[in-house]
C-alpha positions as CSV (number, residue, x, y, z in Angstrom):
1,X,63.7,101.5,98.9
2,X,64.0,103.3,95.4
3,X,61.2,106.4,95.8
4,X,59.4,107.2,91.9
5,X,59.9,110.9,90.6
6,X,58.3,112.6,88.1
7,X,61.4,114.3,86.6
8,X,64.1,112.1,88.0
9,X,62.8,108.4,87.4
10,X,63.9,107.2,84.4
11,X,61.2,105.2,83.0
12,X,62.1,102.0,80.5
13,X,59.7,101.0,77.5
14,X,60.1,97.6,75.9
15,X,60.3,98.2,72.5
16,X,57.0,96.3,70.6
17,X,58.1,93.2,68.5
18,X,57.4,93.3,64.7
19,X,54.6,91.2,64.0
20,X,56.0,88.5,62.0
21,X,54.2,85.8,59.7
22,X,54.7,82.7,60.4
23,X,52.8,80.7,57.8
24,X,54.9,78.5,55.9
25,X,55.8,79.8,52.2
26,X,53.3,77.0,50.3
27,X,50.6,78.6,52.6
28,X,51.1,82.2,51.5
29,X,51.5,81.3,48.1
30,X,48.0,79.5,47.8
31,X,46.8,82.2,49.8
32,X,48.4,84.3,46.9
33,X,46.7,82.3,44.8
34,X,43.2,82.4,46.1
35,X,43.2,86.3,46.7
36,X,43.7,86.4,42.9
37,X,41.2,84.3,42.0
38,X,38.8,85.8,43.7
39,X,39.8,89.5,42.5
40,X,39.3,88.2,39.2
41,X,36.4,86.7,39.8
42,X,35.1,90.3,41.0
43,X,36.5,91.9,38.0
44,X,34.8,89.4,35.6
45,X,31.5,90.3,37.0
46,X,31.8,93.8,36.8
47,X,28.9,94.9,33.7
48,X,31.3,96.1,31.5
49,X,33.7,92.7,31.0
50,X,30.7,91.6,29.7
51,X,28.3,91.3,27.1
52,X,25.8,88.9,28.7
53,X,24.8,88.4,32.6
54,X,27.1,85.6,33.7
55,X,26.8,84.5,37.7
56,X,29.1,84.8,40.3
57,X,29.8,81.0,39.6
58,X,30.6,81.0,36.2
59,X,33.1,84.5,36.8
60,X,34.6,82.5,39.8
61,X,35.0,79.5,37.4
62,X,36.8,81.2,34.5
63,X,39.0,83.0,36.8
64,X,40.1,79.6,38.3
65,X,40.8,78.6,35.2
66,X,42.9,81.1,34.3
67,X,44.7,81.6,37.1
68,X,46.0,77.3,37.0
69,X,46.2,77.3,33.5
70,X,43.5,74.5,33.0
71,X,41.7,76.3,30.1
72,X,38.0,75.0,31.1
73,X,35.6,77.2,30.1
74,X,31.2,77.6,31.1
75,X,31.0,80.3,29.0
76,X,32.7,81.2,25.2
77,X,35.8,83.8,26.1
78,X,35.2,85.7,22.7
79,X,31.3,86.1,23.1
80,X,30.8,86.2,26.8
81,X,33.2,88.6,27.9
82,X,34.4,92.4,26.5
83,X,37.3,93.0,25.7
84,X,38.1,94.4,29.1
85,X,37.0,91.3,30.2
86,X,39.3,89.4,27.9
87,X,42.1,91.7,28.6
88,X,41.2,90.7,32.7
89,X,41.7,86.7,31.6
90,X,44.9,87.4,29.8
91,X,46.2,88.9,32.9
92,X,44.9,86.2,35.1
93,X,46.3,83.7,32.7
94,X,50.2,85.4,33.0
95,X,49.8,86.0,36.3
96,X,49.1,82.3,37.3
97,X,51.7,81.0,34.2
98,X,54.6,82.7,35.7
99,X,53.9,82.8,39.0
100,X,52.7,85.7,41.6
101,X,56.3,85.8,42.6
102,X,57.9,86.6,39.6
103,X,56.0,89.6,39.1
104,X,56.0,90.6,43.1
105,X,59.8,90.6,43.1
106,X,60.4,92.5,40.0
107,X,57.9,95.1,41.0
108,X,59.5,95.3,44.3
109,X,62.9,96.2,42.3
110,X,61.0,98.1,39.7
111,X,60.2,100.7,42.6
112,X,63.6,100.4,44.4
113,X,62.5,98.6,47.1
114,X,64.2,96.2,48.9
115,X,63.7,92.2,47.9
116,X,62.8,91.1,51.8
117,X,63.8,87.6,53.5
118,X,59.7,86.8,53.0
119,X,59.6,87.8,49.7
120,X,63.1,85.8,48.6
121,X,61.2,82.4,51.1
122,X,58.3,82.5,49.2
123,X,60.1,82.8,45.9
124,X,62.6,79.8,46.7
125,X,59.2,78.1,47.1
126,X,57.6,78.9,44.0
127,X,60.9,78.0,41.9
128,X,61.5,75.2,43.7
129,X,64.9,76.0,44.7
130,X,67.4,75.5,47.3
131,X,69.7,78.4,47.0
132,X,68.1,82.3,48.0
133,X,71.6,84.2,46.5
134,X,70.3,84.2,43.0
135,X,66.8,84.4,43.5
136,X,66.1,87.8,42.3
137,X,68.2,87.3,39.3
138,X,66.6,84.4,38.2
139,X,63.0,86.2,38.6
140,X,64.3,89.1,36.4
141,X,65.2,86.6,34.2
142,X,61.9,84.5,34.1
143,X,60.3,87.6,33.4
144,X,62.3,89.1,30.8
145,X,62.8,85.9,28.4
146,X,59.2,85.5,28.6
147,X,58.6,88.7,27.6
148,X,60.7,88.1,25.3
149,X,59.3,85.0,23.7
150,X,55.7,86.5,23.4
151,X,56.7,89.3,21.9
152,X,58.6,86.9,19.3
153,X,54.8,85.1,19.0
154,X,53.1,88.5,18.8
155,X,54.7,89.8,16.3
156,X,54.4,86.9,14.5
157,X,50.5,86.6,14.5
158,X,50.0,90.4,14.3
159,X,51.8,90.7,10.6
160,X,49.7,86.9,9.9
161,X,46.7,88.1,10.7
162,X,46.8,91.8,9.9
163,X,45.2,91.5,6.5
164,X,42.2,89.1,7.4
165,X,41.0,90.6,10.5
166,X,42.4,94.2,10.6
167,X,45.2,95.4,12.2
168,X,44.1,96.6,15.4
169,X,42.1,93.2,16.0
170,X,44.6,91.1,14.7
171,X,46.8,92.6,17.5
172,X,44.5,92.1,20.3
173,X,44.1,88.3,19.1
174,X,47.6,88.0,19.0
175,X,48.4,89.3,22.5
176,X,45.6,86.9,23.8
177,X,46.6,83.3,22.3
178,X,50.4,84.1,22.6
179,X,49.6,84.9,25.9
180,X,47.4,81.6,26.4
181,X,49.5,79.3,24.6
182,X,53.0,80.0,25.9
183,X,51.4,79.4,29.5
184,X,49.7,76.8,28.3
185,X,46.5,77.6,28.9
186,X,44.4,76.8,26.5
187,X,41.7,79.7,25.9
188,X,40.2,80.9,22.8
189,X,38.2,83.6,21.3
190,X,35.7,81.6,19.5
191,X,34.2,78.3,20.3
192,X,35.5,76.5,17.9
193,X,39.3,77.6,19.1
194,X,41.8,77.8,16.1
195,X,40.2,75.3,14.1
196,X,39.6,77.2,10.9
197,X,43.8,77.4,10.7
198,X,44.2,73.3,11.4
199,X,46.0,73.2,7.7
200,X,47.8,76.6,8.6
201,X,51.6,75.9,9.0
202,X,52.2,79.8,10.0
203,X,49.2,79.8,12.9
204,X,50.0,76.2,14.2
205,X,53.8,76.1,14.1
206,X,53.7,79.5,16.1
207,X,51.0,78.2,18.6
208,X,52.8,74.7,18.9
209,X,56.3,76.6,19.4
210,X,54.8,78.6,22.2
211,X,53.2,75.8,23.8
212,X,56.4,74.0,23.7
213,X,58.6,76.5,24.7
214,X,56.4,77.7,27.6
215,X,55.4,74.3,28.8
216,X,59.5,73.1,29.0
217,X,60.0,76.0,31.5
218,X,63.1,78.7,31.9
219,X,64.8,76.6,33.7
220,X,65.0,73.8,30.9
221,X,66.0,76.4,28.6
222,X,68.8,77.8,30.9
223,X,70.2,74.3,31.7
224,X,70.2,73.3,28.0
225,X,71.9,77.0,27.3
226,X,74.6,76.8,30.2
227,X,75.2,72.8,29.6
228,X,75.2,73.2,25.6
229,X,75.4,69.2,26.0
230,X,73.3,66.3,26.8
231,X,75.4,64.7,29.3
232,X,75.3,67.9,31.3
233,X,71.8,68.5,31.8
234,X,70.2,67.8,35.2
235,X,67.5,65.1,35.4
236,X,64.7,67.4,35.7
237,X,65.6,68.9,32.2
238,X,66.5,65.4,30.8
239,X,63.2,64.0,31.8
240,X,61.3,67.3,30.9
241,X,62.6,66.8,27.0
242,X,61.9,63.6,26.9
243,X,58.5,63.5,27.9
244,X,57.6,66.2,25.5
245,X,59.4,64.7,22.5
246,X,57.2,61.4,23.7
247,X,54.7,62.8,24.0
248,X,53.8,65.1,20.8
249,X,55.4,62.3,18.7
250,X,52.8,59.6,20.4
251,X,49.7,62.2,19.7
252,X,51.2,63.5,16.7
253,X,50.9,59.4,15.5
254,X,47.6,58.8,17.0
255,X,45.9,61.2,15.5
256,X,47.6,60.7,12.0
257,X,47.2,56.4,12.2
């Protein structure tokens, strides 16, 4: 029979398991999702994003909207909302465009941390691929050629508009459609949208571009720039091109006829 000492007894402590998540990587992301729709939601119906008392249903709404890219709107984005308020929906709209993910794993290397096995799951999930090696490179590179690309649309608009709406404001409305449109989003800043520039080939060439661009997706683009040939592209990007082409040309027709 062992006798217990005080002193001599040595005494063993399991060491506590690391609580782990276990929700699948779809999960977390609509969870993602749904934590920053309603934050937005809460910003939106702060007094100062806007000009007029909107309810908690028409802030949720809008923020819905912007986070999926649908563009529905219950209230007009230009009158409604401040430009803080604005500024909020812009964010909400990049946010949802280019994924939660994106952002997450290039703040995460942003602030020398280390990309985690969660954080590279979730992101295979959200970019719909197999392989987790080049993960990180491939959300640095999202990131950075969309960055790229709306700068290209903002300074575009800025030196358009400078003249007719003042430089400052022709700024802030550029930031805010190229933003929309390359996600594909839809918003405006006044109710009738862009319709005073429908015979403008400078406004509409730039807004279509974006739309085009953001709507075929980095990884069209990168397939298109590493295959430089039809043959080589995969059938996502084939099918991608070809249902835009179809499509614009059909509309483009249709509305023309």
């Amino acid at each position: 029979m062992v006798q217990w000492h005080p002193l001599k007894t040595p005494i063993e402590r399991k060491p506590r398991g690391s609580r782990k998540l276990n929700a699948a990587p779809p999960v977390i992301l609509s969870a993602g999702f749904i934590i920053l729709i309603i934050l937005g939601a809460i910003l939106l119906k702060l007094p100062f994003a806007a000009h007029i008392p909107i309810s908690w249903e028409q802030s949720l709404f809008t923020a819905t909207s912007a986070v999926t890219v649908t563009g529905l709107v219950v209230v007009d984005t230009g009158s409604a909302f401040t430009g803080f308020g604005q500024a909020i929906i812009a964010l909400l709209i990049q946010l949802g465009g280019l994924g939660l993910m994106t952002f997450a794993v290039v703040t995460l290397i942003a602030l020398g941390n280390k990309v985690g096995f969660l954080q590279k799951t979730v992101t295979k999930a959200a970019f719909n691929q197999t392989d987790t090696s080049t993960l990180v490179s491939t959300a640095k590179s999202v990131l950075l050629f969309s960055l790229l690309v709306e700068t290209l649309g903002i300074i575009i608009l800025t030196l358009y508009w400078g003249q007719e709406l003042g430089w400052l404001k022709a700024l802030l409305h550029a930031v805010f459609y190229t933003i929309s449109a390359f996600n594909n989003a839809g918003f405006a800043l006044s109710p009738n949208s862009l319709m005073e520039y429908v015979a403008d080939p400078v406004v509409n060439l730039t807004i279509t571009g974006l739309f085009i661009i953001g709507g075929l997706g980095f990884t069209v683009w990168m397939d298109l720039y590493k295959s430089k040939r039809w043959a080589g592209l995969c059938t996502y990007s084939k099918l991608m091109i070809i249902s835009t082409v179809v499509i614009n040309v059909v509309a483009l027709l249709l509305i023309y006829a």
